[in-house]
Structure formats: structure tokens, C-alpha cells
C-alpha positions as CSV (number, residue, x, y, z in Angstrom):
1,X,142.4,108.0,90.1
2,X,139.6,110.5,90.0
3,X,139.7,113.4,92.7
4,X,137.4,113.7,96.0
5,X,135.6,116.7,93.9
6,X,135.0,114.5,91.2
7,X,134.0,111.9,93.5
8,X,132.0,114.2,94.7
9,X,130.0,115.9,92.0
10,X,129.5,111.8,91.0
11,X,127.7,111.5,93.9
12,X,125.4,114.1,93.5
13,X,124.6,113.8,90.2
14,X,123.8,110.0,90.6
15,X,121.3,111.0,93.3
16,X,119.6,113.1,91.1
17,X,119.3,111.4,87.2
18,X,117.3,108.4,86.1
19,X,120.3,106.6,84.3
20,X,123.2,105.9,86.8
21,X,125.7,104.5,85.1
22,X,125.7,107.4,81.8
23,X,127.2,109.7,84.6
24,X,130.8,110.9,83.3
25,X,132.5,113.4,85.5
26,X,136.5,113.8,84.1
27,X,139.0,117.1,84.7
28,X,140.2,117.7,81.4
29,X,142.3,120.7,83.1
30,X,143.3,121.4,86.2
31,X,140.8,122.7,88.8
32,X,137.9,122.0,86.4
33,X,135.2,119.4,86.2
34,X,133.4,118.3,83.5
35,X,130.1,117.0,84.3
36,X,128.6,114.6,81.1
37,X,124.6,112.9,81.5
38,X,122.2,111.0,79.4
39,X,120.3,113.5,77.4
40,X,117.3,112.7,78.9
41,X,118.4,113.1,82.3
42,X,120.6,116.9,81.4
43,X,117.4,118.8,82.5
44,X,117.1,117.0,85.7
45,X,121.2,118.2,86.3
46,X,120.4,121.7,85.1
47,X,117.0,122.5,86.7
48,X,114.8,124.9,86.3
49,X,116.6,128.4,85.4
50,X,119.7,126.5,86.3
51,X,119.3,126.4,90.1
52,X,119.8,122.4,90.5
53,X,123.6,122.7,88.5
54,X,124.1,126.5,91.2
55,X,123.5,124.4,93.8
56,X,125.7,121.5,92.6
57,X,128.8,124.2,92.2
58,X,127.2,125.6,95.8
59,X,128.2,122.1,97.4
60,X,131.3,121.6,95.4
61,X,132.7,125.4,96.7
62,X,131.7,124.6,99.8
63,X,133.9,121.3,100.4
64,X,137.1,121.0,101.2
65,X,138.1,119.3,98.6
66,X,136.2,120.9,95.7
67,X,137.1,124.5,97.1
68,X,138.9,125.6,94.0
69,X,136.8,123.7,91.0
70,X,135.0,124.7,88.6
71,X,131.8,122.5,87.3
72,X,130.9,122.4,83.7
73,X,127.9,120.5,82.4
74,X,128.5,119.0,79.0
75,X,126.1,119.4,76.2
């Protein structure tokens, strides 16, 4: 069962990409997040000079749930 953050940073991520269903989020280690796109769609997640992927990790910090993650976005 995947956890709220992940849940979470799911969510966001589908609201933002062009292809729903290539959106992989899995916690390889404790407290961290891996975040996985389409390639097309991995500058849309990033944005521009990275403030789209700061704000993701902004939201995740800021829930209750997500307090202690960390958010990676996977090449």
C-alpha cells in the first residue's frame, strides 16, 4: 500500500503532465520518494530553473503526512 505522501505527490504530478498513467511514484527507502514521468512530460515536473519540482517538495513538507520526505525526480 503506497503512503498518503506518495498518494500525494501522485496527485500533483497527474495534474500537471500530459500522460497520466506513465506517473510512477515508489519509496525505495524510507522517508524518500521517487518521483518517475514520461520523458516528454519531465520538463513539465521540473519547470523552469526547477521551481515546479520546489514547489512540489514545498507541498509535500508542508503536509502532514509528507512532513519528513524527501522527493526525487527520476531521470
Amino acid at each position: 500500500m503506497a503512503s498518503q505522501a506518495a498518494e500525494l505527490v501522485a496527485y500533483i504530478a497527474k495534474g500537471i503532465v500530459g500522460d497520466r498513467e506513465a506517473v510512477n511514484v515508489r519509496e525505495p527507502e524510507p522517508r524518500l520518494l521517487e518521483l518517475e514521468t514520461a520523458q516528454e512530460d519531465r520538463g513539465r515536473v521540473i519547470g523552469r530553473q526547477g521551481r515546479v519540482a520546489k514547489a512540489m517538495r514545498l507541498v509535500l513538507a508542508a503536509s502532514r503526512s509528507g512532513a519528513d520526505y524527501r522527493l526525487e525526480i527520476i531521470d
